[in-house]
VOTORBA-592946 format. One record per atom (N, C-alpha, C, O): residue in one letter; residue number from 1; z, y, x; atom name. Coordinates in Angstrom, 2 decimals. Layout:
N
+-----+-----+---------+---------+---------+------+
: res :   n :      up :   north :    east : atom :
+-----+-----+---------+---------+---------+------+
:   a : NUM :       Z :       Y :       X :   CA :
...
+-----+-----+---------+---------+---------+------+
end
This chain:
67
+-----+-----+---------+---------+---------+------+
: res :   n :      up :   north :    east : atom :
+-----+-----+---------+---------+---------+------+
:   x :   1 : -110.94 :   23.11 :  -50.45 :    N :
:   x :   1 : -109.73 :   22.93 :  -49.67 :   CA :
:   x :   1 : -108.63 :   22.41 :  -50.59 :    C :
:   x :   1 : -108.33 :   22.76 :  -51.73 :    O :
:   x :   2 : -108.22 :   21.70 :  -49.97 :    N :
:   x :   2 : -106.45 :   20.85 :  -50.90 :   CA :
:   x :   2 : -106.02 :   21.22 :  -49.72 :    C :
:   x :   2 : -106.45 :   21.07 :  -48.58 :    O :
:   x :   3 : -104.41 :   22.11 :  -50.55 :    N :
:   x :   3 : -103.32 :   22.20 :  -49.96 :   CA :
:   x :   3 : -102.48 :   20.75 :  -49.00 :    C :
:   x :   3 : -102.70 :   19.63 :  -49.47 :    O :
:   x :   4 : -101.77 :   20.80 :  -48.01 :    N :
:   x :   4 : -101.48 :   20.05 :  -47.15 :   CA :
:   x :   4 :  -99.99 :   20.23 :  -46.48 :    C :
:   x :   4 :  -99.48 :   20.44 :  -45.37 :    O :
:   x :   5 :  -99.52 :   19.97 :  -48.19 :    N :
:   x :   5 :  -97.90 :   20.35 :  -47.38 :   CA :
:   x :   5 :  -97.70 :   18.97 :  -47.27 :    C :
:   x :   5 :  -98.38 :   18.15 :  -47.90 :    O :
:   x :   6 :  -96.32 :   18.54 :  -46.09 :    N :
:   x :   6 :  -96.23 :   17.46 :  -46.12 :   CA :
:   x :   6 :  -94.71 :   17.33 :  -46.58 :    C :
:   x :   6 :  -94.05 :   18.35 :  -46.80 :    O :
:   x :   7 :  -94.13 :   15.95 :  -46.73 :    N :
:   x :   7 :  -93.20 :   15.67 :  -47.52 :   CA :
:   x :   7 :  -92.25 :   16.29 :  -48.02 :    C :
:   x :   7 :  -91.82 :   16.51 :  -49.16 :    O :
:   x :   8 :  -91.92 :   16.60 :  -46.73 :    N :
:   x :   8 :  -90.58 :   17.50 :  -46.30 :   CA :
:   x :   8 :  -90.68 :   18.76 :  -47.20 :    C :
:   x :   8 :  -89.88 :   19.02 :  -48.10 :    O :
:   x :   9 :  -92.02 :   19.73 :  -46.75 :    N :
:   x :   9 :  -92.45 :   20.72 :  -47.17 :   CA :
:   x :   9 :  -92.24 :   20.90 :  -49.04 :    C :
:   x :   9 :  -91.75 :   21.84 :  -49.68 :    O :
:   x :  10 :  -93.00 :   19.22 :  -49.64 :    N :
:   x :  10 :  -93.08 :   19.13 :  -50.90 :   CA :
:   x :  10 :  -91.33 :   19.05 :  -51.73 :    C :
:   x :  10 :  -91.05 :   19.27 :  -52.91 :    O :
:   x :  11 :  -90.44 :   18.67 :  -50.61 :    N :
:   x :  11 :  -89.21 :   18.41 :  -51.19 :   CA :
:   x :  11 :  -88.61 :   20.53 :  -51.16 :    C :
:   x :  11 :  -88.24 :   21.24 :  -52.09 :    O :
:   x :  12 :  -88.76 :   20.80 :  -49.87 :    N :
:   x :  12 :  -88.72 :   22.37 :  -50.08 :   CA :
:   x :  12 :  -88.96 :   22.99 :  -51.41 :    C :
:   x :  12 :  -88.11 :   23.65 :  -52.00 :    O :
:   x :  13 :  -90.36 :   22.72 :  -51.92 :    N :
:   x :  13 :  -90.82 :   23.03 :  -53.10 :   CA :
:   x :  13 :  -90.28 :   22.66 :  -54.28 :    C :
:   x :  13 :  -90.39 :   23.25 :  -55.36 :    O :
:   x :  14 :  -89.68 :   21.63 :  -54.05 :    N :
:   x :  14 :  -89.24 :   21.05 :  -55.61 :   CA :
:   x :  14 :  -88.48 :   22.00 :  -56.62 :    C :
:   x :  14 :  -87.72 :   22.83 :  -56.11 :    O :
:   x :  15 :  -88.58 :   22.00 :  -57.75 :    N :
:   x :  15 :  -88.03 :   23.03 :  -58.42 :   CA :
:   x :  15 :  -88.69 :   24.30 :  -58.84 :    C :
:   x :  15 :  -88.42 :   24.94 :  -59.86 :    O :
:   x :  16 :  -89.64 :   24.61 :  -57.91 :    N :
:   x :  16 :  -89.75 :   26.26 :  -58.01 :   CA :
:   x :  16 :  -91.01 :   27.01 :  -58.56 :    C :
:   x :  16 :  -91.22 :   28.22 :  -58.66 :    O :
:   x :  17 :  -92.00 :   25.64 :  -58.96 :    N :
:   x :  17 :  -93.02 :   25.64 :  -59.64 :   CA :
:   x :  17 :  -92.74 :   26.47 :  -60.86 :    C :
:   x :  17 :  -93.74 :   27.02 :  -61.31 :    O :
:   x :  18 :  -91.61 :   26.68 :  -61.51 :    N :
:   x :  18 :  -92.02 :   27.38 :  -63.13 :   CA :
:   x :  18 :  -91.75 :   29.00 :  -62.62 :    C :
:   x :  18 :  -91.87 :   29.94 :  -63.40 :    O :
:   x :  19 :  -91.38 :   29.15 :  -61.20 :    N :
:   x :  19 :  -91.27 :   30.79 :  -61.07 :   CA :
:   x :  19 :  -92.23 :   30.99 :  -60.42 :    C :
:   x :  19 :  -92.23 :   32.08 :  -59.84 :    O :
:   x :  20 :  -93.37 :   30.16 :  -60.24 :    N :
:   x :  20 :  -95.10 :   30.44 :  -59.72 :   CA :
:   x :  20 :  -95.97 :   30.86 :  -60.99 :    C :
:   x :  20 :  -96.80 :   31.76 :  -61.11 :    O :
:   x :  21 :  -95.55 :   30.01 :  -61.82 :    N :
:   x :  21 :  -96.03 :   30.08 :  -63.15 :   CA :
:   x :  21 :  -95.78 :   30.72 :  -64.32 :    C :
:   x :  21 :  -96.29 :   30.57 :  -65.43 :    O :
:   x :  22 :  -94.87 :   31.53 :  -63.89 :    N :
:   x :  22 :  -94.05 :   32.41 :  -64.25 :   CA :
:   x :  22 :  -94.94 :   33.85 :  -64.03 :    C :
:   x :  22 :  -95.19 :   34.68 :  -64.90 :    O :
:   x :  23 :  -95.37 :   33.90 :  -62.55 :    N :
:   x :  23 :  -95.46 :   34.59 :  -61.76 :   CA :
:   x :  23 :  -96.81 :   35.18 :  -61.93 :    C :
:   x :  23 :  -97.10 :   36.36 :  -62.14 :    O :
:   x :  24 :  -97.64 :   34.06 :  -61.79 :    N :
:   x :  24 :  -99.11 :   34.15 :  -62.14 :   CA :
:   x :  24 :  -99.77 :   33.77 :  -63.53 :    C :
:   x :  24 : -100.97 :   33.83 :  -63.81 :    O :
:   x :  25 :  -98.64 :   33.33 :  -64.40 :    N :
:   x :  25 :  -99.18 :   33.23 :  -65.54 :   CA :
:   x :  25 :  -99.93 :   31.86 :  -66.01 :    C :
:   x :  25 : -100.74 :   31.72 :  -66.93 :    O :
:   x :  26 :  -99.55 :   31.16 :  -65.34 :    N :
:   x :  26 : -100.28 :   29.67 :  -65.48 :   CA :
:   x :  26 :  -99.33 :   28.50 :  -65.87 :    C :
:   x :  26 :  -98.12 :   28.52 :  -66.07 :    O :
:   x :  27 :  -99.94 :   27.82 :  -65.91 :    N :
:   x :  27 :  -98.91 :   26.51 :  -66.38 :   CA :
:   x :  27 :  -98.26 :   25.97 :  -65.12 :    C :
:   x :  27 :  -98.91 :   25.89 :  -64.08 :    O :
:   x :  28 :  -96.82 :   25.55 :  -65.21 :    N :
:   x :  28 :  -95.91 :   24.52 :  -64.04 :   CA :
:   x :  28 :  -96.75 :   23.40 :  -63.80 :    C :
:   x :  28 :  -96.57 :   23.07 :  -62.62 :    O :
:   x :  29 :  -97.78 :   22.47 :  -64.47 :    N :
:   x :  29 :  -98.38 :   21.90 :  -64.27 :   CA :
:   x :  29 :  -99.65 :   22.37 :  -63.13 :    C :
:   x :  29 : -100.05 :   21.69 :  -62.19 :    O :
:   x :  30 : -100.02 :   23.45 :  -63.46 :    N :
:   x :  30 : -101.50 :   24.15 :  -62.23 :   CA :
:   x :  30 : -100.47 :   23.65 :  -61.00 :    C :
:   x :  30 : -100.46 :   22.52 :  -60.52 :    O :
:   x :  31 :  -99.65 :   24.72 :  -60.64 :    N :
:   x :  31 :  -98.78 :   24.75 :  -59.74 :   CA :
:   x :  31 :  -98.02 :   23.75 :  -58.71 :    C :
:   x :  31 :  -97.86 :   23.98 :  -57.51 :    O :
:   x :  32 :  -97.61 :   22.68 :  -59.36 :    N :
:   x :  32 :  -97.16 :   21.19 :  -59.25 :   CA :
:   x :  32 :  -98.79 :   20.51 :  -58.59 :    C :
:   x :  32 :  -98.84 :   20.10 :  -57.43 :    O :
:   x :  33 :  -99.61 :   20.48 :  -59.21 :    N :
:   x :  33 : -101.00 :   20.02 :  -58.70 :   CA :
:   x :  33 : -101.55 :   20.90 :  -57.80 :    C :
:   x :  33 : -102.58 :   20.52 :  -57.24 :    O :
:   x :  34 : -101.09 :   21.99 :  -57.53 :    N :
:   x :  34 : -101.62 :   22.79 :  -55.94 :   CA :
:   x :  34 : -100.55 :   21.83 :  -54.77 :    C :
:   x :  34 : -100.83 :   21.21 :  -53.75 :    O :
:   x :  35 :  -99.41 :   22.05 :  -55.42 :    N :
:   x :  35 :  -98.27 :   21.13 :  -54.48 :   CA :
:   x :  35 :  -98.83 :   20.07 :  -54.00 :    C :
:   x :  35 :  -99.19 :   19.88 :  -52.84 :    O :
:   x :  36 :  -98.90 :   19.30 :  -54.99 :    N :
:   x :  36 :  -99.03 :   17.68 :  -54.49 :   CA :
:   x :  36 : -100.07 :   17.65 :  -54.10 :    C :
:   x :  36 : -100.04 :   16.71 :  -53.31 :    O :
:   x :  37 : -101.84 :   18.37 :  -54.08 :    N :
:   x :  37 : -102.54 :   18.20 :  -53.68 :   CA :
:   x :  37 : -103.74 :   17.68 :  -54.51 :    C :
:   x :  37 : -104.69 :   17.04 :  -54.07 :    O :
:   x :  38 : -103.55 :   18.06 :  -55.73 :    N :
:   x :  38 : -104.15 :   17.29 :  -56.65 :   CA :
:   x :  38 : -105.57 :   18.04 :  -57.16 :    C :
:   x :  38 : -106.57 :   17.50 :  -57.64 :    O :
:   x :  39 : -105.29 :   19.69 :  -56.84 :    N :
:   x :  39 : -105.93 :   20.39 :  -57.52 :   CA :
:   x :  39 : -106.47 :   21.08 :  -55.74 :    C :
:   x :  39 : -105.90 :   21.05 :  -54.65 :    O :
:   x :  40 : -107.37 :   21.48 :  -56.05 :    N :
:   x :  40 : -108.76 :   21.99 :  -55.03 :   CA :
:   x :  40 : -107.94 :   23.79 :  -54.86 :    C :
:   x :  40 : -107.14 :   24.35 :  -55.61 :    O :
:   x :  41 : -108.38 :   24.11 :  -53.97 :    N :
:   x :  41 : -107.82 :   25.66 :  -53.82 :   CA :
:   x :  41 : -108.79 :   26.68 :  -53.80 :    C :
:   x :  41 : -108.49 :   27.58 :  -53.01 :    O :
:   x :  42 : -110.26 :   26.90 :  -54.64 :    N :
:   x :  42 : -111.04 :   27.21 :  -54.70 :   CA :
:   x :  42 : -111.34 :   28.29 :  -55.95 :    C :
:   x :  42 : -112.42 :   28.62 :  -56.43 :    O :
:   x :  43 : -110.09 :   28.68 :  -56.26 :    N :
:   x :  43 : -110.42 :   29.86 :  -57.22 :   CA :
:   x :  43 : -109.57 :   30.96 :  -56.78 :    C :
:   x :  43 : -108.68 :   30.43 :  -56.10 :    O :
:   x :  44 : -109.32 :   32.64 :  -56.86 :    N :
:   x :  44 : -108.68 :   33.38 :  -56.85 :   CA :
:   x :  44 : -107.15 :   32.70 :  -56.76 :    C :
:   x :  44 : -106.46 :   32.26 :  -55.85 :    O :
:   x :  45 : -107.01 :   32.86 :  -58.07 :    N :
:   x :  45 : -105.66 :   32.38 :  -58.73 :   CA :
:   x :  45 : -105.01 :   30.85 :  -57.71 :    C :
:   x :  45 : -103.88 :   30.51 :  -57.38 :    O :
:   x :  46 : -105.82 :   30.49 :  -57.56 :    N :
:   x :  46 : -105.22 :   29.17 :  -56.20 :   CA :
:   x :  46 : -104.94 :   29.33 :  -55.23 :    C :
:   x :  46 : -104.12 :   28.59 :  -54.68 :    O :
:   x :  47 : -105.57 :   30.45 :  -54.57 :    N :
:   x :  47 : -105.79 :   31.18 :  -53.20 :   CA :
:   x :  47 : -104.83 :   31.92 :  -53.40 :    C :
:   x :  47 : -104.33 :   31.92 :  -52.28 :    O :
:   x :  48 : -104.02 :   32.74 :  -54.20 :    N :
:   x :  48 : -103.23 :   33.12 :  -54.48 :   CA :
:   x :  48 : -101.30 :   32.80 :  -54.39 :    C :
:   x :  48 : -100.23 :   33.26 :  -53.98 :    O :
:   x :  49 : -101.95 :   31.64 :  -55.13 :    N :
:   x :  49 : -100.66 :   31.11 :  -55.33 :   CA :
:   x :  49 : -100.25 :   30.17 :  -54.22 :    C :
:   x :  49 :  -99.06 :   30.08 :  -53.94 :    O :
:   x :  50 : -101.23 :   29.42 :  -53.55 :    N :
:   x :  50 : -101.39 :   28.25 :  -52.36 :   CA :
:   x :  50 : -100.30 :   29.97 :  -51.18 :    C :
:   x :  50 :  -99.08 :   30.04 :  -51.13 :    O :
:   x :  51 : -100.78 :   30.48 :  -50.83 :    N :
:   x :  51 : -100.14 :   31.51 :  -50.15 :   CA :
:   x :  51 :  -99.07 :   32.10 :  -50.00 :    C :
:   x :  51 :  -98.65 :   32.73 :  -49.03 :    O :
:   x :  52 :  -98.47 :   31.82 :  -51.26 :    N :
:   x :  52 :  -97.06 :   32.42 :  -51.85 :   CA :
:   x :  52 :  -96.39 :   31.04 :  -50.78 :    C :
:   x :  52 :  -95.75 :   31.01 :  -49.74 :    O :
:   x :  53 :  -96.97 :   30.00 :  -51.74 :    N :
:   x :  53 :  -96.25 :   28.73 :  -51.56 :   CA :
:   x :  53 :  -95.92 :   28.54 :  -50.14 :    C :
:   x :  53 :  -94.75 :   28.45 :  -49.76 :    O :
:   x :  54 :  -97.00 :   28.48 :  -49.27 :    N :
:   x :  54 :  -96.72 :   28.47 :  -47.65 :   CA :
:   x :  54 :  -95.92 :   29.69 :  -47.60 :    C :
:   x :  54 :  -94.76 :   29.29 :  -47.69 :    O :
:   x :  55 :  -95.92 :   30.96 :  -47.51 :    N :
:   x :  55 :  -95.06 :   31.88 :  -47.55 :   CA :
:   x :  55 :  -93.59 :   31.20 :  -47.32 :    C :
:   x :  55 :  -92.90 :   30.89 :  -46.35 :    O :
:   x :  56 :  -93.50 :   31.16 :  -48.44 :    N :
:   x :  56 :  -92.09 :   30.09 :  -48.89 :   CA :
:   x :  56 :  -91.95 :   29.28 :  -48.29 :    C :
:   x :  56 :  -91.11 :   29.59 :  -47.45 :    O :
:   x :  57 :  -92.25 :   28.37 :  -48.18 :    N :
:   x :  57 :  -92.20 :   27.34 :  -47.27 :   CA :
:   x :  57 :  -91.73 :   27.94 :  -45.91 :    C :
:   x :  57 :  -90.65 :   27.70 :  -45.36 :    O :
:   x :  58 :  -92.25 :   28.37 :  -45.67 :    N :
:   x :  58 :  -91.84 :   29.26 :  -43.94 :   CA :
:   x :  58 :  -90.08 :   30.15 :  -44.44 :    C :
:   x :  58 :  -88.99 :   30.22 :  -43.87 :    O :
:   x :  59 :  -90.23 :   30.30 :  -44.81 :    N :
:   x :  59 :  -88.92 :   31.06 :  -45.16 :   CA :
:   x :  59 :  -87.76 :   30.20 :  -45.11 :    C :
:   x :  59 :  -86.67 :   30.36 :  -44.56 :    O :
:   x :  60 :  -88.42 :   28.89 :  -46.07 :    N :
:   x :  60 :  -86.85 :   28.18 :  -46.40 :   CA :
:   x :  60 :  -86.97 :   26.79 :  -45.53 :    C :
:   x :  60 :  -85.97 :   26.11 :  -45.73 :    O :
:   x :  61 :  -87.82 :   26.22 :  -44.68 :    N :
:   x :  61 :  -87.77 :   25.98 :  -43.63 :   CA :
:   x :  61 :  -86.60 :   26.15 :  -42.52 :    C :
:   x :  61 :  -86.21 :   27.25 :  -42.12 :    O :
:   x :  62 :  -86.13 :   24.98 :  -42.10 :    N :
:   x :  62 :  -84.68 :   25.15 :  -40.99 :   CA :
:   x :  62 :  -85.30 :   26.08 :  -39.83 :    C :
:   x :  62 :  -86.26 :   26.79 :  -40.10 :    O :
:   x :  63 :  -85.04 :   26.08 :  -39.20 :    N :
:   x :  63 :  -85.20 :   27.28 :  -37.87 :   CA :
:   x :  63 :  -86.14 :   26.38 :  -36.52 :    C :
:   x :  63 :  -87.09 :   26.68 :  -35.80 :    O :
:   x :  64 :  -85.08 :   24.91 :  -36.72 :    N :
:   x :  64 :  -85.28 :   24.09 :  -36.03 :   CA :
:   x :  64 :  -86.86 :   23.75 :  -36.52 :    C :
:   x :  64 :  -87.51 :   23.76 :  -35.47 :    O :
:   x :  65 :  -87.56 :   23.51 :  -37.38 :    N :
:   x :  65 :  -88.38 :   22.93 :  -38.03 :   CA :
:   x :  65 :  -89.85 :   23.86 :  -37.76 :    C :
:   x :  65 :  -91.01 :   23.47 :  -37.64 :    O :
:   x :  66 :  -89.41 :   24.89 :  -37.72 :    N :
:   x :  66 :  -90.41 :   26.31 :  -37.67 :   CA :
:   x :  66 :  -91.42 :   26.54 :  -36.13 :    C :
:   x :  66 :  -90.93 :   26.87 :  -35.05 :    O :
:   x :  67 :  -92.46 :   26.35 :  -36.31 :    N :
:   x :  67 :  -92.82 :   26.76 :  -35.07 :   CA :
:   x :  67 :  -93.88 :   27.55 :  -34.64 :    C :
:   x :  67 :  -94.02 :   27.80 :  -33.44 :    O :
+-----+-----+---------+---------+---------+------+
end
């Protein structure tokens, strides 16, 4: 599975990769490549963090946007 945020979603994200990595202990780089889609979501630690990320995403999401 690759993550499937779309633009909008990826601009949400911008920034917040080094407090994932922070978080879980991995590099801003892992993190950034779950984002963009680069990296497969097939380990613990991806499944993990891919979750947070949608999490988030839903949170900071307009109201209007949410459904």
């Amino acid at each position: 599975m690759i993550a499937d945020f779309t633009e909008d979603e990826k601009t949400l994200l911008h920034g917040k990769a080094s407090s994932f990595a922070d978080k879980y202990k991995c590099s801003k780089g892992y993190v950034n490549k779950i984002i963009s889609g680069q990296r497969h979501i097939n380990s613990e630690l991806s499944k993990n963090i891919y979750s947070d990320l949608k999490t988030l995403v839903e949170l900071l999401k307009p109201k209007s946007q949410n459904k």
